[in-house]
N, C-alpha and C positions, 0 to 999 in steps of 0.2 A: 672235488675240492682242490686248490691251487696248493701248492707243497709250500709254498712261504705262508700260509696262513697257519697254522699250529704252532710257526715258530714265533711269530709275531705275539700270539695267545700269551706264548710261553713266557718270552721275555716283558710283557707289559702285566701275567701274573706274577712273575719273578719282582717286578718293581712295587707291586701294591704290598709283595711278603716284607720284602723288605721294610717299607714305609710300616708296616704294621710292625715291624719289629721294632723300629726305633721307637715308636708308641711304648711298645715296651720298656723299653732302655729308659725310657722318658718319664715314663708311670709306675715301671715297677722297680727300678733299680736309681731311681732319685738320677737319672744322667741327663742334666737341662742342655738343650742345644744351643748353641752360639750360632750367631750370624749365619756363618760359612756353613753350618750342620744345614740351618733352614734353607740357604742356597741352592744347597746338595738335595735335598727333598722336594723342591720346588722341580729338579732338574730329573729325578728319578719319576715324579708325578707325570710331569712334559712326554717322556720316554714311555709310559705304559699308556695314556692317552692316545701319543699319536702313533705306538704300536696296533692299540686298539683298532684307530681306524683305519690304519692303512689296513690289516688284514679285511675289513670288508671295503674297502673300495675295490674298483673296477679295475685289471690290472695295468692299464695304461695308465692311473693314477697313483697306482701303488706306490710305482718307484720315489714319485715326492714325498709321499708320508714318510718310507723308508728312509729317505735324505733327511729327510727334517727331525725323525728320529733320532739318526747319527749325528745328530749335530748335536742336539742338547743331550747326548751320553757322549758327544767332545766336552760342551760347556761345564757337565758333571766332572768331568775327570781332569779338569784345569783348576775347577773349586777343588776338588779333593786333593792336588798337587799344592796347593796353595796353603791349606787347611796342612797339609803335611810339613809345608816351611815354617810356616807361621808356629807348628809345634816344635822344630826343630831351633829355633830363634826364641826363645821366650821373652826377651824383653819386647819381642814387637806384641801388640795384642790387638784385636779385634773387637774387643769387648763393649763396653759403652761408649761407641762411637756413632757417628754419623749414619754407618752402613747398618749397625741395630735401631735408631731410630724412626730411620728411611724402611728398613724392611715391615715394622711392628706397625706401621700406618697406611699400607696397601691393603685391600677390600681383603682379600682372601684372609691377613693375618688378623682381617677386626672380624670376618667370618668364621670362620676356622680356627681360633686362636692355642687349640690344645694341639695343632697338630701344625701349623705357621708359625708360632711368636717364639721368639728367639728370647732368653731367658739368659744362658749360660754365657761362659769365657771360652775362646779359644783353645788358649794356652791350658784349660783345667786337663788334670791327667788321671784319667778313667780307668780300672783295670784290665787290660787287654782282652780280646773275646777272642778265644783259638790262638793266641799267640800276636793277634795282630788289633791295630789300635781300629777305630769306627773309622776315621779316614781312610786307611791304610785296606781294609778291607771295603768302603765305596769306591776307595780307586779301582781295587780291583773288577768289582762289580760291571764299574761304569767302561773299563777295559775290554771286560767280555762282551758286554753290549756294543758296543762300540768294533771289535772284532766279526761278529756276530752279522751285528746289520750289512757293513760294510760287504761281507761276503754275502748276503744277500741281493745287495744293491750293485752287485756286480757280475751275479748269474746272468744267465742267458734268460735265464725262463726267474717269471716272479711270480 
């Protein structure tokens, strides 16, 4: 078995716990997601996906799964920096704009809509989970991943 594959396993179950965690935030602790949350989920779903397949591709193909990986836990950790301004500014908001109308009428949010459709505000202020806010801990998430693959897609051997 190729030594990048378990790690890949890991990190694209690492993304589904998550994604089932915010389900919870979302269903059992009343925490509606804004825009930038469904962003962020869109970009952790990307991440455990094309984890997934990179560990069974071939490994001459691997390394692009693995790039393409790193890219949307880049794109993750730019929304989650962004989602962190945007709480730090509270007069800007995200809320009923544009970017939630636009998100709420792609196929996946009319398919999917308990786990795509953006409901919530930005700026709403949640109580912290471990000390640190849902952004503040995607960032980090998307950090590790992003660390993660990166030393991956930089070995010798993949």
């Amino acid at each position: 078995m190729n030594a990048s594959r378990p790690l890949l396993i890991a990190i694209a179950l690492a993304c589904l716990a998550l994604l089932g965690f915010a389900l919870y935030l979302q269903y059992g602790r009343d925490m509606l997601p804004c825009p930038l949350c469904i962003i962020q989920r869109y970009a952790f779903a990307a991440v455990a996906l094309l984890c997934l397949l990179a560990a069974f591709l071939p490994v001459a193909a691997r390394r692009i799964g693995i790039g393409l990986a790193g890219l949307a836990a880049i794109s993750g950790a730019g929304v989650a920096l962004r989602h962190l301004w945007i709480k730090a500014h509270p007069n800007v908001s995200c809320g009923i704009d544009p970017l939630e109308t636009s998100l709420n009428t792609i196929p996946t949010a009319k398919l999917l809509p308990w786990l795509f459709q953006a409901d919530g505000l930005c700026t709403t202020e949640y109580e912290p989970i471990l000390g640190l806010s849902i952004p503040q801990w995607s960032l980090a998430w998307f950090s590790l991943f992003v660390v993660t693959l990166a030393w991956l897609l930089l070995r010798r051997r993949t």
